[in-house]
PyMOL commands that place a pseudoatom at each C-alpha (Angstrom):
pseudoatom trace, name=CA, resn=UNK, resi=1, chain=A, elem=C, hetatm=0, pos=[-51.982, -64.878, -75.928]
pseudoatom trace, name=CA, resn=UNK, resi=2, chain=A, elem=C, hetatm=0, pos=[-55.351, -63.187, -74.753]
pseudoatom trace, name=CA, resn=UNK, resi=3, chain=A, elem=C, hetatm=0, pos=[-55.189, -60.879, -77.515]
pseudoatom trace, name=CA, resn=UNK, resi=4, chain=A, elem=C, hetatm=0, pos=[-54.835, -63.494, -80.467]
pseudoatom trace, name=CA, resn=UNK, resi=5, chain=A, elem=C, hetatm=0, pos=[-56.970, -65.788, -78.366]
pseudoatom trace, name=CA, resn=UNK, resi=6, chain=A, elem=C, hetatm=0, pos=[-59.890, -62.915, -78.994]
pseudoatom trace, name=CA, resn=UNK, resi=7, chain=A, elem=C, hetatm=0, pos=[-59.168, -62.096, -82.248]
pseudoatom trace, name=CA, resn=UNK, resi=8, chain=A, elem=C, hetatm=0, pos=[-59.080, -66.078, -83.547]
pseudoatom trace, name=CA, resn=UNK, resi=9, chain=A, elem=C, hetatm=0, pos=[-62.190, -66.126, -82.130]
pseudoatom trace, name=CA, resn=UNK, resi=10, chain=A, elem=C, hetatm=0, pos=[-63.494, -62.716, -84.113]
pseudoatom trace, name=CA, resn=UNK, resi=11, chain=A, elem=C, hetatm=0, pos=[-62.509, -64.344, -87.651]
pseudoatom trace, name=CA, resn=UNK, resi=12, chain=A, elem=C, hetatm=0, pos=[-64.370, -67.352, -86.949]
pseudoatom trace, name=CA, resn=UNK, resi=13, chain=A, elem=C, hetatm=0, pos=[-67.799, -65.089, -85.543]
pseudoatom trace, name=CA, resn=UNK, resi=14, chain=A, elem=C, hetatm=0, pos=[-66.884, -63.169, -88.830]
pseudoatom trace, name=CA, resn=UNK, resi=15, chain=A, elem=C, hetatm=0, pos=[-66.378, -66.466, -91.138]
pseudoatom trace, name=CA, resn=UNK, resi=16, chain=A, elem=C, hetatm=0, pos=[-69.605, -67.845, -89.745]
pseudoatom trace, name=CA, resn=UNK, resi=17, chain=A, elem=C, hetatm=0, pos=[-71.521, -64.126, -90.465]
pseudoatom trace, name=CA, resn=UNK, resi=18, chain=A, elem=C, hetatm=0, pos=[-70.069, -64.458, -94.140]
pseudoatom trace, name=CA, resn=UNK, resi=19, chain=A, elem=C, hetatm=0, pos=[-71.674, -67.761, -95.235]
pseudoatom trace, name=CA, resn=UNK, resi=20, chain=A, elem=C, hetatm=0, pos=[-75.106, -66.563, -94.380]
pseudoatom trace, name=CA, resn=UNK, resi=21, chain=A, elem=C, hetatm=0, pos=[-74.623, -63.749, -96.970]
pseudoatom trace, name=CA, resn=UNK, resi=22, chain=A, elem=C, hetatm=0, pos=[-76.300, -64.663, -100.309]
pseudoatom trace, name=CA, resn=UNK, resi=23, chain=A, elem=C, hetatm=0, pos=[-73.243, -64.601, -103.478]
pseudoatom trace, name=CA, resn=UNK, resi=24, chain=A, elem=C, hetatm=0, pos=[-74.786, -61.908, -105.006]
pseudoatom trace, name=CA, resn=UNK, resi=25, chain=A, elem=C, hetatm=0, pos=[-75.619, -59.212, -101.683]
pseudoatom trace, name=CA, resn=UNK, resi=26, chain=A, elem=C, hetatm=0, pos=[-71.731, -59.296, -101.359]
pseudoatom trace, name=CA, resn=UNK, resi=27, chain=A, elem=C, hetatm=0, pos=[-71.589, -57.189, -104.217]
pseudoatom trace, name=CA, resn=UNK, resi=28, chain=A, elem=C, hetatm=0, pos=[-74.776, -55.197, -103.939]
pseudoatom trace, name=CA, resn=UNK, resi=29, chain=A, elem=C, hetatm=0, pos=[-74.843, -54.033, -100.765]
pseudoatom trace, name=CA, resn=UNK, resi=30, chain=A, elem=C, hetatm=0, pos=[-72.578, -50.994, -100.131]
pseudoatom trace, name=CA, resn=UNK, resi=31, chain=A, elem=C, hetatm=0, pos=[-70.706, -49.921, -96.864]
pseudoatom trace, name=CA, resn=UNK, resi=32, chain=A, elem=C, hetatm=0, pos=[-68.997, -46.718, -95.923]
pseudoatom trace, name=CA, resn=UNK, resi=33, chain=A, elem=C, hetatm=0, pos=[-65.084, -46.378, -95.692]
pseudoatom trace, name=CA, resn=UNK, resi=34, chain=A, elem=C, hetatm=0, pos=[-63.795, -43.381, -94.478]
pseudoatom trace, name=CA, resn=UNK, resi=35, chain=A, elem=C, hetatm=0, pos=[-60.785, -43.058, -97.717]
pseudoatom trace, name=CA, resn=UNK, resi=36, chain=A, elem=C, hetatm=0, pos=[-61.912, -45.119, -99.952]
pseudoatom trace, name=CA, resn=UNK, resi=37, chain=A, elem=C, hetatm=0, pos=[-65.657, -43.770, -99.910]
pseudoatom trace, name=CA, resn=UNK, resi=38, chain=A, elem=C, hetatm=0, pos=[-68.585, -46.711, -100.742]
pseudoatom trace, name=CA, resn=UNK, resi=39, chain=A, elem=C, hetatm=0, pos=[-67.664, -50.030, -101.258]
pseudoatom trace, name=CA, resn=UNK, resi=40, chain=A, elem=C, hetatm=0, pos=[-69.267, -53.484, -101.623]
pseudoatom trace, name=CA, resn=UNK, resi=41, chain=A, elem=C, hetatm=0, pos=[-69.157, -55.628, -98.441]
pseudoatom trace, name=CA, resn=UNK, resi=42, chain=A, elem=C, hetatm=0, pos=[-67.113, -58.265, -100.900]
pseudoatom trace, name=CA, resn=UNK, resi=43, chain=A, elem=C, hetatm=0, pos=[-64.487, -55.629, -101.307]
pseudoatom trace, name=CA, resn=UNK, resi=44, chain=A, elem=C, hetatm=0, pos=[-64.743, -54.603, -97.143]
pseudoatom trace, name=CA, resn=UNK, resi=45, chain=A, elem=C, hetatm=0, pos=[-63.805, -58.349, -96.777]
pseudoatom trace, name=CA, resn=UNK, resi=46, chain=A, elem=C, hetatm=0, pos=[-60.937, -58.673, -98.712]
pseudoatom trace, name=CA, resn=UNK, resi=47, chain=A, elem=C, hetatm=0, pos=[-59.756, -55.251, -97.526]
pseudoatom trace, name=CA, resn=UNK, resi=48, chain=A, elem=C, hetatm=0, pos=[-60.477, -56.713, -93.970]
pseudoatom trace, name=CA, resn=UNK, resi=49, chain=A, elem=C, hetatm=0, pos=[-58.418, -59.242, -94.640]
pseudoatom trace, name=CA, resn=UNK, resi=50, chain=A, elem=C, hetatm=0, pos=[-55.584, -57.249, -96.025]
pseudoatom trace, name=CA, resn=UNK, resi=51, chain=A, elem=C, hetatm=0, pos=[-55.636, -54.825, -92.902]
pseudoatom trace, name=CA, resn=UNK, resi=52, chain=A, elem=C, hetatm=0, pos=[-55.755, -57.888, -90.464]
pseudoatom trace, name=CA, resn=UNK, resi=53, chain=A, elem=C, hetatm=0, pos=[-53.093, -59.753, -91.642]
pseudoatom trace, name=CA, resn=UNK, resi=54, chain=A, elem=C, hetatm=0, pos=[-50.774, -56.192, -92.105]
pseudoatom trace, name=CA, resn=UNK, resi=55, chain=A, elem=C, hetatm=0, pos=[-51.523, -55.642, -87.898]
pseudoatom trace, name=CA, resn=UNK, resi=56, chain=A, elem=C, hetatm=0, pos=[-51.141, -59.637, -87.581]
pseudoatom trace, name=CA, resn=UNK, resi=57, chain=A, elem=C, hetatm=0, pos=[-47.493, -59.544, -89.408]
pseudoatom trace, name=CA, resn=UNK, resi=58, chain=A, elem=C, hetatm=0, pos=[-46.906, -56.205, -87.107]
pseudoatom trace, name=CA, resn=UNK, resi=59, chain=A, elem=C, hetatm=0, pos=[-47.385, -58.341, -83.804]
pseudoatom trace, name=CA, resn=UNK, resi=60, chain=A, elem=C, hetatm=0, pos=[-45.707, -61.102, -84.764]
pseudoatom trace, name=CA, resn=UNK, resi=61, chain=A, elem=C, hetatm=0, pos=[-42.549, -59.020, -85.768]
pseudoatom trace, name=CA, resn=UNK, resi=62, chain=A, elem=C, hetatm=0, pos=[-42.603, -57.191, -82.743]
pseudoatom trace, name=CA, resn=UNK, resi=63, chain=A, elem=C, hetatm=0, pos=[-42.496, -60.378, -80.659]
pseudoatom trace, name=CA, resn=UNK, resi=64, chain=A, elem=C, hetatm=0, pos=[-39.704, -61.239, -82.480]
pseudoatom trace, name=CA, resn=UNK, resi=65, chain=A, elem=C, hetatm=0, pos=[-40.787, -64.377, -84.427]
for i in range(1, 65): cmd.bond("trace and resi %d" % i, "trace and resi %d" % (i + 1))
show_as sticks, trace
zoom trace
């Protein structure tokens, strides 16, 4: 429960971060991945998201829910 406890509160320090971002710097600004080489911070959020939920679904199955 300390885990998820610490990563609910991440997505809402990240959520919060978002909305301060103008519309428009989401996709101007660039960031580095590592595979998928530079990509807007719009795109790092929804990939983000995808990554999150695939380790959320991970724990969840493991715990046997």
């Amino acid at each position: 429960a300390q885990f998820m406890d610490f990563h609910a509160q991440a997505v809402r320090e990240l959520n919060t971060a978002i909305a301060a971002w103008p519309e428009r710097a989401l996709d101007r600004r660039r960031l580095p991945h590592p595979l998928l080489g530079p990509i807007s911070v719009r795109e790092m959020l929804f990939f983000t998201l995808y990554h999150n939920q695939h380790h959320v679904d991970n724990v969840v199955r493991r715990m046997g829910r």
